[in-house]
C-alpha positions in Angstrom: 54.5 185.4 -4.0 52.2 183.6 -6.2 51.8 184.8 -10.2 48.4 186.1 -8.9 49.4 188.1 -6.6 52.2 189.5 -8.9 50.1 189.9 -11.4 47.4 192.2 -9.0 50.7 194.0 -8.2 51.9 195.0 -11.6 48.2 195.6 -12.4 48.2 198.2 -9.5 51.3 199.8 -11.0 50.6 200.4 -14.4 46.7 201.9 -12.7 48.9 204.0 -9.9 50.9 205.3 -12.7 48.3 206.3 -15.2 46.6 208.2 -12.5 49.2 210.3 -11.0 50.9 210.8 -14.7 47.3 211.3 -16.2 46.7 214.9 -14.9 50.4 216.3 -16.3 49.5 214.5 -19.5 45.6 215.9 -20.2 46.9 219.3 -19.5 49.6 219.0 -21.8 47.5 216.9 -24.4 45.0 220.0 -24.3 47.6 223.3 -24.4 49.0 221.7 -27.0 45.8 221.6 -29.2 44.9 224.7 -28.3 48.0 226.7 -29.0 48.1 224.1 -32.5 44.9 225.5 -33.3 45.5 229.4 -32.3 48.6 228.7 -34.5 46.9 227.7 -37.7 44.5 230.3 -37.2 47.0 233.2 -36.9 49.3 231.6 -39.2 52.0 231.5 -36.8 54.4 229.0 -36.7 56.7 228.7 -34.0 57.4 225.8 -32.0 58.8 227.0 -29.0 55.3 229.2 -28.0 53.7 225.4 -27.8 57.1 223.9 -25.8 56.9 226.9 -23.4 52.9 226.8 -23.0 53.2 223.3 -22.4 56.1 223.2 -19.6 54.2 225.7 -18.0 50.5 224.4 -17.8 52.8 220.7 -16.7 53.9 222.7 -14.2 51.7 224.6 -12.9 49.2 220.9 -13.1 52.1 219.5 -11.2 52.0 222.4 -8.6 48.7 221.8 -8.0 48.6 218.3 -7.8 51.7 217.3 -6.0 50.1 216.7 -3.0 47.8 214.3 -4.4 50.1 212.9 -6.4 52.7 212.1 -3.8 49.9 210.6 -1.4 48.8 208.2 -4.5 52.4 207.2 -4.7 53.4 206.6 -1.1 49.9 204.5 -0.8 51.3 202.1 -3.2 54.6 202.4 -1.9 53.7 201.4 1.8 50.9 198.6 0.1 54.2 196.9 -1.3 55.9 197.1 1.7 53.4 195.5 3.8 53.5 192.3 1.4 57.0 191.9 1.4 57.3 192.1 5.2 53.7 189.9 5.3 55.5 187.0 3.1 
């Protein structure tokens, strides 16, 4: 392999794993400002309502998009693959 080719190969890594991470992460980025601000409205503050609303809504994101995720993955998986057995 040639440092170009490498280098498109890493590049499509680090994008394949953004994308399939990305979904889990928003979700999780958002709960937790939203329970953060329902917390300083109320004045409660316990950290385990944010750890459990935030396991959850990963969850549940990664429930529903397993599938896609999984496809994006083996695509890249197979791509590899082909260019080792293709020299």
């Amino acid at each position: 392999m040639e440092q170009a080719e490498i280098s498109n190969v890493v590049t499509g890594a680090v994008l394949t794993i953004l994308t399939v991470a990305g979904p889990m992460l928003l979700i999780g980025l958002v709960m937790g400002l939203v329970i953060s601000v329902l917390q300083a409205t109320t004045q409660i503050n316990e950290q385990t309502i944010v750890f459990v609303v935030k396991i959850l809504s990963v969850f549940l994101t990664l429930i529903i998009f397993g599938p896609w995720m999984l496809t994006r993955l083996s695509e890249f998986t197979m791509g590899i693959f082909e260019k080792i057995a293709g020299g």
